[in-house]
C-alpha positions, 0 to 999 in steps of 0.5 A: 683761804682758797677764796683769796688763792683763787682771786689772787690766782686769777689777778696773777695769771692776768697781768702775767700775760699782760706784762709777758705782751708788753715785754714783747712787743706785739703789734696790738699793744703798739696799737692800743699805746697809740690809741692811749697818747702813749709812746709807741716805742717797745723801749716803753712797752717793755718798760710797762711790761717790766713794772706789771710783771715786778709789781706781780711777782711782789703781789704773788710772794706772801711777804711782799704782797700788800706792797705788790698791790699797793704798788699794782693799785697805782698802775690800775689807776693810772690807767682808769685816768687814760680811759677817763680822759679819753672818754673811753666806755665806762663799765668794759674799759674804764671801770676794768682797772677798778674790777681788777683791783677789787679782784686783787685786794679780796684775794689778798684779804681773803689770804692774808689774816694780818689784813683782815684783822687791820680792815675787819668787816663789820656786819 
């Protein structure tokens, strides 16, 4: 239980920063949506910023968590897309949205027993 409190604390204090930087627009996150072919505008970079934080706040609440991740998953991989396409490095930049939702389902599945009995491991 305090694996998956840890790993999902990390997660959590991650994109709370993350979203926070979008929702106020600072001039690197301007910079790296320009670099991404994203619009520059902070109407967008709060929009981001809003979904990562909701996304979050469902992933921290036990009785939204697995909605939280799935919903977090589909950012991740909307942003491994980004770096593929831009052919970004491999293992610090486009492989990172991998690194992060690995983090996120071992710690929900370490602390939730209602997803380790739906994906038990076998050894």
């Amino acid at each position: 239980m305090w694996t998956g409190r840890i790993l999902s604390g990390l997660v959590i204090l991650f994109l709370l920063m993350d979203g926070a930087i979008k929702v106020m627009p600072i001039q690197p996150v301007t910079d790296s949506l320009k670099e991404l072919g994203y619009p520059t505008s902070d109407s967008f970079a709060r929009l981001l910023g809003t979904i990562v934080l909701v996304g979050t706040a469902l992933y921290a609440w036990p009785r939204t968590a697995v909605l939280g991740a799935i919903l977090l998953t589909g950012l991740f991989g909307g942003a491994i897309a980004s770096h593929l396409r831009l052919g970004d490095p491999l293992f610090s930049h486009t492989l990172f949205g991998v690194y992060l939702g690995m983090l996120m389902w071992g710690g929900l599945w370490f602390r939730d027993p209602a997803l380790r009995a739906l994906l038990p491991l076998k050894g």
